[in-house]
Structures are given as C-alpha cells and as structure tokens.
C-alpha positions in Angstrom: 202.9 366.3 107.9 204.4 364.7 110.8 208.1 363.8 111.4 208.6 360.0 110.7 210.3 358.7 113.1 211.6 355.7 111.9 214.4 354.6 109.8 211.9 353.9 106.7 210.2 356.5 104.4 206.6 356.3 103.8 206.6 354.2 100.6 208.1 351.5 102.5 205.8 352.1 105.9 202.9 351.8 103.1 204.6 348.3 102.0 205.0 347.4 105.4 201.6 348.3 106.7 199.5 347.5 103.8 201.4 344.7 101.5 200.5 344.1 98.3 199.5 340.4 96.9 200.1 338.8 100.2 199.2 335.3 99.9 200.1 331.9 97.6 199.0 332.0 93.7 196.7 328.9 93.3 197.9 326.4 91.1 201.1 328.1 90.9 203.6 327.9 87.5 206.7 328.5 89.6 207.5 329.0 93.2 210.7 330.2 95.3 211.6 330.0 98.4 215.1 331.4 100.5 216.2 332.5 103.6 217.0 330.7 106.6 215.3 330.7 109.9 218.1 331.1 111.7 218.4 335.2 110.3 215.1 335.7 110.7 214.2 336.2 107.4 212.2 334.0 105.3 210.9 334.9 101.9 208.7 332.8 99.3 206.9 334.2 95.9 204.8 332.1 93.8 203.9 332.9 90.1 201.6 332.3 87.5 202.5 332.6 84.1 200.0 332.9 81.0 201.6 333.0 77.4 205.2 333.5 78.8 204.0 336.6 80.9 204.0 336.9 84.4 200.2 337.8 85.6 200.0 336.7 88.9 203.0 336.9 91.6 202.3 336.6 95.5 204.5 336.7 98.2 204.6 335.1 102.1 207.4 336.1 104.1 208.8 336.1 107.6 210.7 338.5 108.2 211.1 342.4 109.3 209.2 345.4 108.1 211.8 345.4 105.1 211.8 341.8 104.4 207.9 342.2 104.0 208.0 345.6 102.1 210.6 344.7 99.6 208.7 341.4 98.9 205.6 343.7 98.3 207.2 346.0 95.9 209.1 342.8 94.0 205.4 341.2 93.3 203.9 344.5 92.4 207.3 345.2 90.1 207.4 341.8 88.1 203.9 341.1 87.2 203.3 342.0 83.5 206.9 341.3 83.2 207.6 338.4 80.1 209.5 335.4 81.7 212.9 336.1 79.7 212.8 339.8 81.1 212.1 338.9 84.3 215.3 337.5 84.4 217.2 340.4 84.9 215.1 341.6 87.9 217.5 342.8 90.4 217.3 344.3 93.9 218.5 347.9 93.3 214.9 347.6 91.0 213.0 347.1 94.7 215.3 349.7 96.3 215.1 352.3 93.8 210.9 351.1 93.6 210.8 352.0 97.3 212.9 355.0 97.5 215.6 353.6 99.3 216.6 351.3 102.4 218.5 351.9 105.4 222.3 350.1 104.3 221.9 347.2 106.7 218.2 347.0 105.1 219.4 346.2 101.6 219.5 342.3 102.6 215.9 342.2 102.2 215.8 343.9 98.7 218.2 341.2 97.4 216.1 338.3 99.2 213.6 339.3 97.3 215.7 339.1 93.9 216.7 335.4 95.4 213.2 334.6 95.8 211.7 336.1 92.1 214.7 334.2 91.1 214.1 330.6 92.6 210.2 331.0 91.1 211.6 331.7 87.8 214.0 328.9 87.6 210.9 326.8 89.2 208.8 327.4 86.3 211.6 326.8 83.8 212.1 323.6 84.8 208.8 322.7 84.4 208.4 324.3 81.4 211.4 323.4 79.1 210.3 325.1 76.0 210.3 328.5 77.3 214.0 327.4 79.2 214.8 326.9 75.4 213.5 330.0 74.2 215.2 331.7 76.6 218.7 330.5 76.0 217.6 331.1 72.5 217.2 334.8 73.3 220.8 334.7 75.6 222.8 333.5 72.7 221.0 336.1 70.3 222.1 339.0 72.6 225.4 337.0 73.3 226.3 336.9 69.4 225.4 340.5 68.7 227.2 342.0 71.6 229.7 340.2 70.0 
C-alpha cells in the first residue's frame, strides 16, 4: 500500500472523500448549528428522533477536510443513540472513531460535539416531556452516586 502522504490516516481520508449522511433531515426534530465564519469552520447537524431514539442525523458543514470528516463520523456515531445517552457524546468519541487527529485538528472533533449538542438541546426544547425525563434520569444517577 502506498505511503499517505498527508497528515490524516485513511479512516479520516475515507470521511473526507466519501462523507456519510451529508445533507439536512426533512422535517427535522432538532437542529444545531456553531462555528463562525470568520475560522473557517462552520458545522450544522439535524436529527430526527422516533420514540426518544435518534434514527436519523445529517450533517452540512464548511469547513476543512477534518471539520467535514469528524462531522461524518459524529452522525454515523449517534444515530441509534436514545436522546438521554446522546447527551454525553463527546469529541474524544469522534477522535477515538477516527483513529486520531493531527493536535491542531482536534477543534473539529469538538465542533462536532458543539453541534450534536445544539440539535439535542433544539429538540428538547420542543419536546418538554423528554427534557423532563431526562432531568428525571440526571437526578436518579445524581442521588445514587450519592
């Protein structure tokens, strides 16, 4: 196999070069959006959510060849995901997913963590029972850590 000569491995050339669930969920149930155009990197994910499960999530970003491959592998990651799990999603999940990222790279792991984030609280707030349930759930894990 030939030498790669770029800073990425291949998991995250095959993110790059063919993204996953590129595009907007119809009829969305919560969508994100961060960044700032003034970086360069701009990063939106719309879900849909069926029963408290995520079953759809699509992504549109502008940014670099990280920025697009760590939105990729954030979709790909959350979907099947239920909505009060989901909340924990962090960046080292896309890293670690993706095999790694050069250090000045890791931005665009954690924009997509910002991102899955903003969609998440999006559908909570139009969806105040499951908020409830899940600060239910918080307080549960709360009082028996306790």
């Amino acid at each position: 196999m030939a030498e790669n000569p770029t800073l990425y491995n291949e998991t995250v050339m095959d993110h790059f070069m063919n993204p996953r669930n590129m595009g907007d969920v119809q009829d969305a149930d919560g969508v994100g959006e961060v960044g700032a155009a003034a970086c360069g990197d701009i990063m939106k994910i719309s879900l849909k959510v069926k029963d408290g499960v995520i079953e759809e999530a699509r992504f549109k970003t502008f940014g670099c060849g990280s920025a697009i491959a760590s939105s990729s592998m954030a979709t790909e990651l959350i979907k099947g995901r239920r909505i009060e799990d989901a909340l924990t999603f962090s960046n080292q999940e896309v890293v670690d997913a993706l095999g790694g990222l050069p250090p000045v790279k890791i931005h665009c792991s954690v924009l997509a963590e910002e991102a899955l984030h903003a969609a998440l609280e999006d559908y909570l707030k139009k969806h105040p029972e499951m908020a409830e349930r899940v600060e239910a759930k918080k307080k549960a894990l709360a009082a028996g850590a306790a």
